[in-house]
DSSP file (Angstrom, degrees, kcal/mol; ACC not computed):
  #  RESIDUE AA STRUCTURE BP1 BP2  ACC     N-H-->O    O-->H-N    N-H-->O    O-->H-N    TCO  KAPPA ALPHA  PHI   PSI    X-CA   Y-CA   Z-CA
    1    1 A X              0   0    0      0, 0.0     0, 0.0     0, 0.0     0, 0.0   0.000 360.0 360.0 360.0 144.2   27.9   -8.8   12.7
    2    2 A X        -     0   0    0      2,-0.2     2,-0.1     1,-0.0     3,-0.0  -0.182 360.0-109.9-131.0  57.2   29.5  -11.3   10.5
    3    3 A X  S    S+     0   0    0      1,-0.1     2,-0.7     3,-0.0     3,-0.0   0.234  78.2 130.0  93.8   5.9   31.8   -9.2    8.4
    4    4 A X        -     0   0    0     -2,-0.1    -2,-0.2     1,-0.0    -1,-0.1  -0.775  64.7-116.5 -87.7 113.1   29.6   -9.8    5.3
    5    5 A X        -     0   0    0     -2,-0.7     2,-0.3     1,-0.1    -1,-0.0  -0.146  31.7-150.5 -52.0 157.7   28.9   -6.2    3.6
    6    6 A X        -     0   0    0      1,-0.1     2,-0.1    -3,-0.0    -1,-0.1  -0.862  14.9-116.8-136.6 155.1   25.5   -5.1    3.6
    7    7 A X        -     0   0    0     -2,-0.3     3,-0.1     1,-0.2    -1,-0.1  -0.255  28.8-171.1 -75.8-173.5   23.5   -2.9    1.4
    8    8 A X        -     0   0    0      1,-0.4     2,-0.3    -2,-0.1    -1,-0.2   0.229  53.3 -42.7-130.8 -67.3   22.1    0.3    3.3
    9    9 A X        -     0   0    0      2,-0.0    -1,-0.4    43,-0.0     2,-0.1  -0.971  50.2-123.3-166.9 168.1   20.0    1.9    1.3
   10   10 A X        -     0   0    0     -2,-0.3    43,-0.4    -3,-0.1     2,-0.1  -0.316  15.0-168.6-101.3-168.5   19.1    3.3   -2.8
   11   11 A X        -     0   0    0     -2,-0.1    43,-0.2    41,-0.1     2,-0.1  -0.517  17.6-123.0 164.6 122.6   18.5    6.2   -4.1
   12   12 A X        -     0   0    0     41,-0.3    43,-2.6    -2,-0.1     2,-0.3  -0.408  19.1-140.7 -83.0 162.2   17.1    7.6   -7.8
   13   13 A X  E     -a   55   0A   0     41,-0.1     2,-0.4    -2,-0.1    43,-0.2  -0.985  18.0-166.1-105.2 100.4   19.0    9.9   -9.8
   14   14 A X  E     -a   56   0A   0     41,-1.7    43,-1.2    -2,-0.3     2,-0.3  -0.941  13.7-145.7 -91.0 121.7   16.8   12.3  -11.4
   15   15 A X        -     0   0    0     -2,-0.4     2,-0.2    41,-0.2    43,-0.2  -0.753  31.4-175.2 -45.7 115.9   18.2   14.6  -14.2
   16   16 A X        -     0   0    0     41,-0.4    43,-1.9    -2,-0.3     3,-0.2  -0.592  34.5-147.8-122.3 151.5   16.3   18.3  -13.9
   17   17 A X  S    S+     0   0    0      1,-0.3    45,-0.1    -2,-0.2     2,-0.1   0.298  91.2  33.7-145.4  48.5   16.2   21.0  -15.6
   18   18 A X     >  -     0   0    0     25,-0.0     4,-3.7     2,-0.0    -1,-0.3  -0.500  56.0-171.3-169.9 110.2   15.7   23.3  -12.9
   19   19 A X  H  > S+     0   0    0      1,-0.2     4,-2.6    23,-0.2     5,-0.2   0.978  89.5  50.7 -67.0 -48.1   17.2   22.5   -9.6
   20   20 A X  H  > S+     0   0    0      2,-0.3     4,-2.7    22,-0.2    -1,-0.2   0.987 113.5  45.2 -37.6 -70.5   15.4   25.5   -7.7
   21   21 A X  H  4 S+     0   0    0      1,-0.2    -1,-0.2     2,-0.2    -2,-0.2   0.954 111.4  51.8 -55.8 -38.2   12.0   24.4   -9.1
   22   22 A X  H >X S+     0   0    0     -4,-3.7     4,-1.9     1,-0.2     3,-1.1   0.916 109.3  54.7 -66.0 -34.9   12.5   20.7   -8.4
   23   23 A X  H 3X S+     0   0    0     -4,-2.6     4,-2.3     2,-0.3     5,-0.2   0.820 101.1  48.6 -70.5 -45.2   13.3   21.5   -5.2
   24   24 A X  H 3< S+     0   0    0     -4,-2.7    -1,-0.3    -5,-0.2    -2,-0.1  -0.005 113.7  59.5 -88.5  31.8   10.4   23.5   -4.1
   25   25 A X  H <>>S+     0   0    0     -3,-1.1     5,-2.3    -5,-0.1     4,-1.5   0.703 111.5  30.7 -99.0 -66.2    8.6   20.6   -5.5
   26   26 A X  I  <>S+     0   0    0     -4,-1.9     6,-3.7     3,-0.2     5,-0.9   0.784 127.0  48.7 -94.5 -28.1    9.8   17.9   -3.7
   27   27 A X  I  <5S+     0   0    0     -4,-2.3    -3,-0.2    -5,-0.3    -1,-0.2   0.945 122.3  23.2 -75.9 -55.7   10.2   20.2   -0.7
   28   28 A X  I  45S+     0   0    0     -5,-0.2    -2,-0.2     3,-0.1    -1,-0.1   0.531 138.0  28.5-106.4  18.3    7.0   22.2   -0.3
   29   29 A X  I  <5S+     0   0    0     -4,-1.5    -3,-0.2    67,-0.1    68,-0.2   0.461 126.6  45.9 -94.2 -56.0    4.3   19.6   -2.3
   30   30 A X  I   <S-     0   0    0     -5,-2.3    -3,-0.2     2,-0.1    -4,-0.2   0.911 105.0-129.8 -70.6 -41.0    6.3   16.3   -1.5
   31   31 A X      < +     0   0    0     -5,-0.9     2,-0.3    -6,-0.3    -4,-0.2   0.727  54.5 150.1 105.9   6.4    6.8   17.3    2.0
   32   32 A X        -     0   0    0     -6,-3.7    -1,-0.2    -9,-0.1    17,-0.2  -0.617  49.1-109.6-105.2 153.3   10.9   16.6    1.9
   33   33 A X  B     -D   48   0B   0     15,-3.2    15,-0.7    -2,-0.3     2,-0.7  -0.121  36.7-117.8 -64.2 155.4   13.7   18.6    4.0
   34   34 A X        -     0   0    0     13,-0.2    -1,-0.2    -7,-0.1   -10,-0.0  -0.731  38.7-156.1 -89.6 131.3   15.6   20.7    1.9
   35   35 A X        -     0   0    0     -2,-0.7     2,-0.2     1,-0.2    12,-0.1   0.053  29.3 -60.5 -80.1-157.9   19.5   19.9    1.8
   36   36 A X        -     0   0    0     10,-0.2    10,-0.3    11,-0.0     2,-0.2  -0.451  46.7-129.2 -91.5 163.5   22.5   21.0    1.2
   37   37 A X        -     0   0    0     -2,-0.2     2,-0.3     8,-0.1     8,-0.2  -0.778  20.1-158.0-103.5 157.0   23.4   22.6   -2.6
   38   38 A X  B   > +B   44   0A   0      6,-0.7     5,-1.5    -2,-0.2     6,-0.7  -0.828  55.8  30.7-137.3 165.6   26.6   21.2   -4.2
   39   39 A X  T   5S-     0   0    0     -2,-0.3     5,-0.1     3,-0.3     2,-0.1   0.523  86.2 -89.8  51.4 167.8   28.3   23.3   -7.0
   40   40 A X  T   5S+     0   0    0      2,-0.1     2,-0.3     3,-0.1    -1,-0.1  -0.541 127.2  31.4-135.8  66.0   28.5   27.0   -7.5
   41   41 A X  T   5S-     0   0    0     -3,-0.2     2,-0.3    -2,-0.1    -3,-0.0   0.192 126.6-103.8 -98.0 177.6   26.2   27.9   -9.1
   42   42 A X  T   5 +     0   0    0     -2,-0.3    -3,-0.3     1,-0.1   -23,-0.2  -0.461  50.3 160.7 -53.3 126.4   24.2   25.0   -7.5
   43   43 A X      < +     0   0    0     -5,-1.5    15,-0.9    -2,-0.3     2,-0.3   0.243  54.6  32.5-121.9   5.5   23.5   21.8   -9.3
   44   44 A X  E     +BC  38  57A   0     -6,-0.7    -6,-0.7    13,-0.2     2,-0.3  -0.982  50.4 169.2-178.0 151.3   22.7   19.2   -7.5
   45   45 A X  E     - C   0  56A   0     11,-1.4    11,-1.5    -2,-0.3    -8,-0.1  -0.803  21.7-147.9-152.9-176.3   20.8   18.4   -3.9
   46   46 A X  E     - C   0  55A   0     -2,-0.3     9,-0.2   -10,-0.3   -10,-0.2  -0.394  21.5-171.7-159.1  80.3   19.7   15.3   -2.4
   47   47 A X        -     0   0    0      7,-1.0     7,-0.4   -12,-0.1     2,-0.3   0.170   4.3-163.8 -59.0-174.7   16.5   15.9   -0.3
   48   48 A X  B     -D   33   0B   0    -15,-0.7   -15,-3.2     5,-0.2     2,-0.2  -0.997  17.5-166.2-166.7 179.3   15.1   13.4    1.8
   49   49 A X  S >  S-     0   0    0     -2,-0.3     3,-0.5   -17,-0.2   -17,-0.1  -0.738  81.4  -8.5-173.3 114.0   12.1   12.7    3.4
   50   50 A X  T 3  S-     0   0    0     -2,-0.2   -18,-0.0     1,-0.2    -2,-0.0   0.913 136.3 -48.3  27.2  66.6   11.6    9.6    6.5
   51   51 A X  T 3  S+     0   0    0      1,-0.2     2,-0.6     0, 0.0    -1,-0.2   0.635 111.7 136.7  61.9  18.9   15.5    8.5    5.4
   52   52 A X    <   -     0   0    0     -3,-0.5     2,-0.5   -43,-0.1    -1,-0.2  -0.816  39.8-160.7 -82.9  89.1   14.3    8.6    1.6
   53   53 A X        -     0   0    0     -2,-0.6     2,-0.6   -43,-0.4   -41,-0.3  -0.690   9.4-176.8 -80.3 118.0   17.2   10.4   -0.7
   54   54 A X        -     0   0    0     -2,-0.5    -7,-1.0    -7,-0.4     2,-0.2  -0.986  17.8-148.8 -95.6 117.2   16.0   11.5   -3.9
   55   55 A X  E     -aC  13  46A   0    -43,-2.6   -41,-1.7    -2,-0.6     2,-0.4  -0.446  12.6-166.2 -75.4 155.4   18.8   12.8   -5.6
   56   56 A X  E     +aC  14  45A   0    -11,-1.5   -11,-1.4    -2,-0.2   -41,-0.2  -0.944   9.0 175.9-125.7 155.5   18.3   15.7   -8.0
   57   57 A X  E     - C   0  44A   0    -43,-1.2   -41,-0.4    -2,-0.4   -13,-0.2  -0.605  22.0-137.0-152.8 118.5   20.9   16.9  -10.5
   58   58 A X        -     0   0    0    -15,-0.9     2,-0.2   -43,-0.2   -41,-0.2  -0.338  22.1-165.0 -81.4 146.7   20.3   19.8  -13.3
   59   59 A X        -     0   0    0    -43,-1.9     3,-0.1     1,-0.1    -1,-0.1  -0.781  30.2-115.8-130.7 154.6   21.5   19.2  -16.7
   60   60 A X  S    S+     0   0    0     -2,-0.2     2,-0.3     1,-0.2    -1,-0.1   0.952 107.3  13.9 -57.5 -61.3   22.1   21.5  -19.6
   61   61 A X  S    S-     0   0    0     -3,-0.1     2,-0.6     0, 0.0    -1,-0.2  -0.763  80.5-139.8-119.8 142.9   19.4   19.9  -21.9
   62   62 A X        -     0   0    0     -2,-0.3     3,-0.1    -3,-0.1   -45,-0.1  -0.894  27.0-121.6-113.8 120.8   16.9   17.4  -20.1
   63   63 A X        -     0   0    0     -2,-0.6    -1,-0.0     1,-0.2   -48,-0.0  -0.032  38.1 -91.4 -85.5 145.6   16.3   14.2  -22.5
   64   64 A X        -     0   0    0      1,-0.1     2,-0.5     2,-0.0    -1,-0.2  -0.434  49.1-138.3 -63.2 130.2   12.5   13.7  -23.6
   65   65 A X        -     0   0    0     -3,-0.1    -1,-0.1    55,-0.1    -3,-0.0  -0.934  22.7 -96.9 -95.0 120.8   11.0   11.3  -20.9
   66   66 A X    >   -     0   0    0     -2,-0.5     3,-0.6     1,-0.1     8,-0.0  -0.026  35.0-145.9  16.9  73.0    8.9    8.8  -21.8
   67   67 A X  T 3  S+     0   0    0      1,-0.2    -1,-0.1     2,-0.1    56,-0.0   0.045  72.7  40.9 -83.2-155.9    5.0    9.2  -21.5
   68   68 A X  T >   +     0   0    0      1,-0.1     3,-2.4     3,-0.1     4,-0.3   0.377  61.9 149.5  41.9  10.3    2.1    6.6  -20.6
   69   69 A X  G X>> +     0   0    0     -3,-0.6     4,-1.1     1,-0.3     5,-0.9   0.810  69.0  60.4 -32.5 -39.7    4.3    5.1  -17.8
   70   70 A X  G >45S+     0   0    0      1,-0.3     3,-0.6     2,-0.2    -1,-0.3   0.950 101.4  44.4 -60.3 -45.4    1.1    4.4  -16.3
   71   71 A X  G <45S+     0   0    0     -3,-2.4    -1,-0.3     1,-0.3    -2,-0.2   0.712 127.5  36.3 -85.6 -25.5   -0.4    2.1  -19.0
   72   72 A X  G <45S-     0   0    0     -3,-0.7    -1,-0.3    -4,-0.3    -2,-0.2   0.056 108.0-122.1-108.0  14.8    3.5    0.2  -19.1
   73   73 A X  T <<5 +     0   0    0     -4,-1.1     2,-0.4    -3,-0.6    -3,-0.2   0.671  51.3 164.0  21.5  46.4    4.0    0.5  -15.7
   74   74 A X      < -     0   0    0     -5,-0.9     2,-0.3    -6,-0.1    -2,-0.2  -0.819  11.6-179.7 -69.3 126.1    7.4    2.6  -15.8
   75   75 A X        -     0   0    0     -2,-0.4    49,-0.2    -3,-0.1     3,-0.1  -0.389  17.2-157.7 170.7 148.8    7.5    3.9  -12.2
   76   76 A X  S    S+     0   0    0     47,-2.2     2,-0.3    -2,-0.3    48,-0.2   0.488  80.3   5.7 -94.6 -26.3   10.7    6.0  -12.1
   77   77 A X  E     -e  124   0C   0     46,-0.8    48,-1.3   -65,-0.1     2,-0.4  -0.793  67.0-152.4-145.9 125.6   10.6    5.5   -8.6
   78   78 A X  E     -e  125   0C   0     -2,-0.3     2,-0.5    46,-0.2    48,-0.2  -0.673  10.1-171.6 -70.1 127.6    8.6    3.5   -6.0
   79   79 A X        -     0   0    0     46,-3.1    48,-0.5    -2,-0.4   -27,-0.0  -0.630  10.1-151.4-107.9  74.8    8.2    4.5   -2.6
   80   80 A X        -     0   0    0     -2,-0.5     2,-0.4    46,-0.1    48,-0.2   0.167  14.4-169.4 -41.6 146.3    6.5    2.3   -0.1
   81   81 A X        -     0   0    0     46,-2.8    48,-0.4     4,-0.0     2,-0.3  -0.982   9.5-157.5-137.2 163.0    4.8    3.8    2.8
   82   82 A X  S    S+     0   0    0     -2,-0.4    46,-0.1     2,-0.1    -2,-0.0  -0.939  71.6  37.9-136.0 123.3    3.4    2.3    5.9
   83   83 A X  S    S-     0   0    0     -2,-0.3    -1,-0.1     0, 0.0    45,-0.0   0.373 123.8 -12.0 125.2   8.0    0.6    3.9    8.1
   84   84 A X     >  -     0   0    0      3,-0.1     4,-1.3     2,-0.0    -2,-0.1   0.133  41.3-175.6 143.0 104.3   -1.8    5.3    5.3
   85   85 A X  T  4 S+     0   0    0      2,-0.2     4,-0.2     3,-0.1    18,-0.1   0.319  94.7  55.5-107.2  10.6   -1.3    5.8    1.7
   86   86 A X  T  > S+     0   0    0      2,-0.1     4,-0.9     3,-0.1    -1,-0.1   0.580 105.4  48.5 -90.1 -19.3   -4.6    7.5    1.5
   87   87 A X  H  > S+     0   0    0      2,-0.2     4,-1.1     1,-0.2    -2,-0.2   0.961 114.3  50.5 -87.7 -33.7   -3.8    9.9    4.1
   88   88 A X  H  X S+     0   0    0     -4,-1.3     4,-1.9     1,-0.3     5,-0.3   0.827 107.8  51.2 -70.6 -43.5   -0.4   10.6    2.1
   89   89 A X  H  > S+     0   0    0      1,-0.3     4,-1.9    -4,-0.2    -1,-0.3   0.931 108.3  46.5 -87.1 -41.0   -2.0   11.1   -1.0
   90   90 A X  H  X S+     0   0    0     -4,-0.9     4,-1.4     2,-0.2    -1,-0.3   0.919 106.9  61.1 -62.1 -22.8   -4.5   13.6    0.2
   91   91 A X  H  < S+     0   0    0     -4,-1.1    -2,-0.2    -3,-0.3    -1,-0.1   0.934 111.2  45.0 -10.2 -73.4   -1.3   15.2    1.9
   92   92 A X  H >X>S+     0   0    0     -4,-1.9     3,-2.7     1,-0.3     4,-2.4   0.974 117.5  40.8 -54.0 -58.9    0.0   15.4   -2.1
   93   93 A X  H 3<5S+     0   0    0     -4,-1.9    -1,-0.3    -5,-0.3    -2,-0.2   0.650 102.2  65.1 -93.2  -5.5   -2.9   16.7   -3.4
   94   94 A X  T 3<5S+     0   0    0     -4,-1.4    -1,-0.3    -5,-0.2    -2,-0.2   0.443 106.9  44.5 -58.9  -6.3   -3.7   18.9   -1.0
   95   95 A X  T <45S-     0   0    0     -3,-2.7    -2,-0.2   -66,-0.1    -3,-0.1   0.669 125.9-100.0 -94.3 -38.8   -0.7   20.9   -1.8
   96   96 A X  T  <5 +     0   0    0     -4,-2.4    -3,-0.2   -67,-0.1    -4,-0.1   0.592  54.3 175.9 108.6  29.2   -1.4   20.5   -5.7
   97   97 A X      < -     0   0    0     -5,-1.6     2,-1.1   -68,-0.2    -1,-0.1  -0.285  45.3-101.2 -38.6 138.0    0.8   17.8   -6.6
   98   98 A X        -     0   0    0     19,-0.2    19,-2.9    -2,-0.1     2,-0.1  -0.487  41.8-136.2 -78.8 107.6    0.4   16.9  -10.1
   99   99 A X  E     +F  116   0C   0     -2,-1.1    17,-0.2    17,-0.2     3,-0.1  -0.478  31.2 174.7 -68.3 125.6   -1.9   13.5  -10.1
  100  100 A X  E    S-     0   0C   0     15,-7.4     2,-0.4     1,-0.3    16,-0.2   0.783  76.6 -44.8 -87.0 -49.1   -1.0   10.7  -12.4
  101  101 A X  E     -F  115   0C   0     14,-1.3    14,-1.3     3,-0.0    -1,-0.3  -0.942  61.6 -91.1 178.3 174.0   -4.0    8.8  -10.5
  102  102 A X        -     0   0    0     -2,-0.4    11,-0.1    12,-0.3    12,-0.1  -0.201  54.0 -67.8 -88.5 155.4   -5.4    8.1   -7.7
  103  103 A X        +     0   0    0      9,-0.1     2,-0.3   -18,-0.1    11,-0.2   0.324  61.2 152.6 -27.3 151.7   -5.1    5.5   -5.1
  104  104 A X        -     0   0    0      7,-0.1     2,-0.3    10,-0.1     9,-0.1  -0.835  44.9-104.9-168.0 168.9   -6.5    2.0   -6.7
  105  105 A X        -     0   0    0     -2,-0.3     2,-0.4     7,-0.3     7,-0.2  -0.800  13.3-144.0 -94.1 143.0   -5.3   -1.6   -5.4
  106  106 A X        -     0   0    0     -2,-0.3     4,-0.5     5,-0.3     6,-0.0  -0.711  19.3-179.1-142.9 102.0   -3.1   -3.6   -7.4
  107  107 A X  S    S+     0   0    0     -2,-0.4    25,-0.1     2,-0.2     5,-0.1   0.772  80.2  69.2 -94.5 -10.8   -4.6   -7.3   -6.6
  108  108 A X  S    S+     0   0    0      1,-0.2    -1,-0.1     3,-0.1    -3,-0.0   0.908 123.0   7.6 -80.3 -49.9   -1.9   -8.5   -8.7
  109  109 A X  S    S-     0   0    0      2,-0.1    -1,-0.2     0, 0.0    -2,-0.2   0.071 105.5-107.6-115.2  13.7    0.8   -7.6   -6.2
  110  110 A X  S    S+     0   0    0     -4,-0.5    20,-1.2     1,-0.1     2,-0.6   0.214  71.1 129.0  76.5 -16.2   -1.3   -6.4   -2.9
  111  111 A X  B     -H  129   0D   0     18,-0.2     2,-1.3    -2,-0.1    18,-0.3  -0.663  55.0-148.7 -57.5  89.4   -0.8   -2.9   -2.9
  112  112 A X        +     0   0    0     16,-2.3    -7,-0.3    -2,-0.6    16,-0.1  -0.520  38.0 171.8 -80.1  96.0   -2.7   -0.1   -2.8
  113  113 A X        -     0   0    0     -2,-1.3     2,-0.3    14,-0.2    14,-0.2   0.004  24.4-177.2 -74.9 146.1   -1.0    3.1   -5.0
  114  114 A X  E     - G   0 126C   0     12,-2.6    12,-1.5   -11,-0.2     2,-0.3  -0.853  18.8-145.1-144.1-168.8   -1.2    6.3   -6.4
  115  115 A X  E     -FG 101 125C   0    -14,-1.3   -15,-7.4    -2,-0.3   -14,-1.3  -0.961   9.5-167.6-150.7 146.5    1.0    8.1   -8.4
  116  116 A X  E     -FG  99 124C   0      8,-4.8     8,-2.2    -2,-0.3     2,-0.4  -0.761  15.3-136.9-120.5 175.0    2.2   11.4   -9.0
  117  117 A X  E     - G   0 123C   0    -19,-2.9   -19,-0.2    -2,-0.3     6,-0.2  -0.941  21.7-147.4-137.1 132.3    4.3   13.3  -11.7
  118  118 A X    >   -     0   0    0      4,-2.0     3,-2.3    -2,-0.4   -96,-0.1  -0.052  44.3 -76.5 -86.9-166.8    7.3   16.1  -10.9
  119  119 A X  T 3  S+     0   0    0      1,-0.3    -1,-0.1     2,-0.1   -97,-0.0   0.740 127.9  42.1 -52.9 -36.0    8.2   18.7  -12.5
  120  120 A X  T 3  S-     0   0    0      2,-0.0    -1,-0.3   -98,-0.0     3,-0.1  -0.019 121.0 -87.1-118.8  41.8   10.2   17.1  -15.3
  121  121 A X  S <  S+     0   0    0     -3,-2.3     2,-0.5     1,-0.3    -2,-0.1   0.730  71.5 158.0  80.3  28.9    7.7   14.0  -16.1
  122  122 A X        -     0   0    0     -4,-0.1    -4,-2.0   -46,-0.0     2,-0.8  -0.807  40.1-135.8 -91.5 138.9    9.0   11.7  -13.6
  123  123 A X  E     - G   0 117C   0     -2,-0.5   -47,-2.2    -6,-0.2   -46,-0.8  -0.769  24.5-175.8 -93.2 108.3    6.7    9.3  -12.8
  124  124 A X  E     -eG  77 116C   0     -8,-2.2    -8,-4.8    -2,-0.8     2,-0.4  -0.838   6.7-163.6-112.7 123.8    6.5    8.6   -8.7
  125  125 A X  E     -eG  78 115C   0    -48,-1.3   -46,-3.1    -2,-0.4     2,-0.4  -0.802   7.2-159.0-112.4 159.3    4.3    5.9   -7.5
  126  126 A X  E     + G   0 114C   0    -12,-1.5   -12,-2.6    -2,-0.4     2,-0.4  -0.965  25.1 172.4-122.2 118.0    3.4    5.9   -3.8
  127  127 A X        -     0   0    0    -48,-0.5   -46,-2.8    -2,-0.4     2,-0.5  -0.970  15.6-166.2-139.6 139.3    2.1    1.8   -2.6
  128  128 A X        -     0   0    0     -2,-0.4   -16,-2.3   -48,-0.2     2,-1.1  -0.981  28.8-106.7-129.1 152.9    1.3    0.4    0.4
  129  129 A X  B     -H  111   0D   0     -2,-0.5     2,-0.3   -48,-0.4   -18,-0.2  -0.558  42.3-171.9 -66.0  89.5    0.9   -3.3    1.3
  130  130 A X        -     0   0    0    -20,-1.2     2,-0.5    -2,-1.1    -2,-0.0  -0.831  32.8-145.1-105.6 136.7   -2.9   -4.3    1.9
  131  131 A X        -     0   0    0     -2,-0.3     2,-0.3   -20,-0.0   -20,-0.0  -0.770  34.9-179.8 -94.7 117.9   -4.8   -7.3    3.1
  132  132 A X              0   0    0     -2,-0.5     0, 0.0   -25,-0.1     0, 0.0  -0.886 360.0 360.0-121.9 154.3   -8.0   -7.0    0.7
  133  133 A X              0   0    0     -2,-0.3    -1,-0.0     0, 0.0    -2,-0.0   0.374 360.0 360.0-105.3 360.0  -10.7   -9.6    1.2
């Protein structure tokens, strides 16, 4: 090690404005462990899902997001995967995750994506890195 700090990892903040629902969103559609709850009542979690934190935190009033991310490409978060992001997205939508759209390749950046949208209109795109001829 040569004493130079290193990043670790990210991690979105999503504002909610129901920790309970987001949570058995991202837990029993997304497919991420359920945490620990922080405040009393509870306000805030941080699931995670192959060493992926999305933090969640519920707010009194939840500020209008942004539609047509898709057509501006507004991601709120991107997630890479590696080993199938076709089997992942039938995963999603076998569960009834809400589809923004369906898998497509990117040729502009190599990827092939899908995206979904949670409970409070955050837009999560899912991409993996593909050799297309």
């Amino acid at each position: 090690m040569d004493g130079k700090p290193k990043l670790i990892g990210s991690s979105p903040l999503f504002h909610v404005s129901d920790l309970f629902k987001s949570l058995d969103y991202y837990c029993d559609i997304l497919g991420f462990n359920r945490p620990r709850l922080w405040g009393e009542p509870p306000g805030f979690a941080m699931p995670d899902r192959d060493g992926y934190i999305v933090m969640l935190a519920q707010v009194e009033e939840l500020k209008e997001i942004p539609t047509n991310k898709k057509l501006t490409g507004g991601w709120d978060a991107y997630f890479w995967v590696k080993g199938g992001v076709e089997a992942l997205f039938d995963e999603f939508r076998s569960k009834g995750a809400f589809i923004e759209y369906e898998p497509e390749y990117k040729q502009y950046y190599g990827h092939l994506e899908f995206a979904i949208v949670d409970p409070d209109g955050y837009l999560l795109a899912f991409g993996e890195d593909v050799e297309r001829a």
